[in-house]
N, C-alpha and C positions, 0 to 999 in steps of 0.2 A: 227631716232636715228642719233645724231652727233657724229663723230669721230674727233679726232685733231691729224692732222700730223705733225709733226718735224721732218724737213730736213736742213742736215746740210750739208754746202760746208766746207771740207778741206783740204788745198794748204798751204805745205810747201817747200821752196825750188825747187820752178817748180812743187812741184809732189801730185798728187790728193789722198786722201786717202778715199776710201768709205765708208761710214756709212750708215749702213739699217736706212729706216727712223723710227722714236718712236713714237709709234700711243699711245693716253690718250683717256680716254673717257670724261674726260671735261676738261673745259678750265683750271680750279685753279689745276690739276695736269699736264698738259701743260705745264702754265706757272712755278710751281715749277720747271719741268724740264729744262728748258728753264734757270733758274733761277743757277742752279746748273751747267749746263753745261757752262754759261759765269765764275763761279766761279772757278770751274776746269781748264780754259784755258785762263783767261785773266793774268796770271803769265808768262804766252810766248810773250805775248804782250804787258805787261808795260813797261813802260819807254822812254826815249826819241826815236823819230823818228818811234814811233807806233799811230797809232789811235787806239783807245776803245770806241764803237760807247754803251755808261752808257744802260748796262739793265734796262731799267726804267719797274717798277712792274706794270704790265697791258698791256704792250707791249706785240707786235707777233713777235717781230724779233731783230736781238744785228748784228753787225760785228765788227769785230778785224782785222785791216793789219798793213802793214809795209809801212808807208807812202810814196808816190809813187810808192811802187811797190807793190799794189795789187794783179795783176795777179801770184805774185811771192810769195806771204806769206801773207793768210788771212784765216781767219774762220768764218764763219755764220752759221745762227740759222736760219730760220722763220715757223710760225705756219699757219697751212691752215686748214680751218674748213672744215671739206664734211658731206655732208647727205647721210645715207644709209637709 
């Protein structure tokens, strides 16, 4: 049996916020999550002097920062598939 994990990095302002990660049982509710979750938070990241790294549909993974300063204000997503 395959599980899909979604782990997400989020740093705002130096400060890390943890998220459990969101386990799916297949890939097409994976990626709707995945999907949903760039849509919720690319609003903190539009506009000038942001990157928005395009959710493309079939993707495992998105990031959003604040251009040069990554370590200081960014959000990622990626999917890892495990076998139980």
């Amino acid at each position: 049996m395959k599980l899909y994990i979604i782990t997400i990095e989020d740093v705002y302002d130096g400060d890390s916020t943890h998220h459990q990660p969101i386990i799916k049982k297949s890939i097409e509710e994976a990626r709707q999550t995945m999907q949903d979750l760039y849509n919720e938070n690319k609003s903190y990241y539009d506009g000038d002097g942001f990157v928005l790294d395009d959710f493309v549909p079939g993707s495992d993974c998105f990031e959003m920062y604040e251009d040069g300063y990554y370590s200081q204000n960014h959000y990622s997503a990626v999917i890892d598939e495990v076998e139980i």
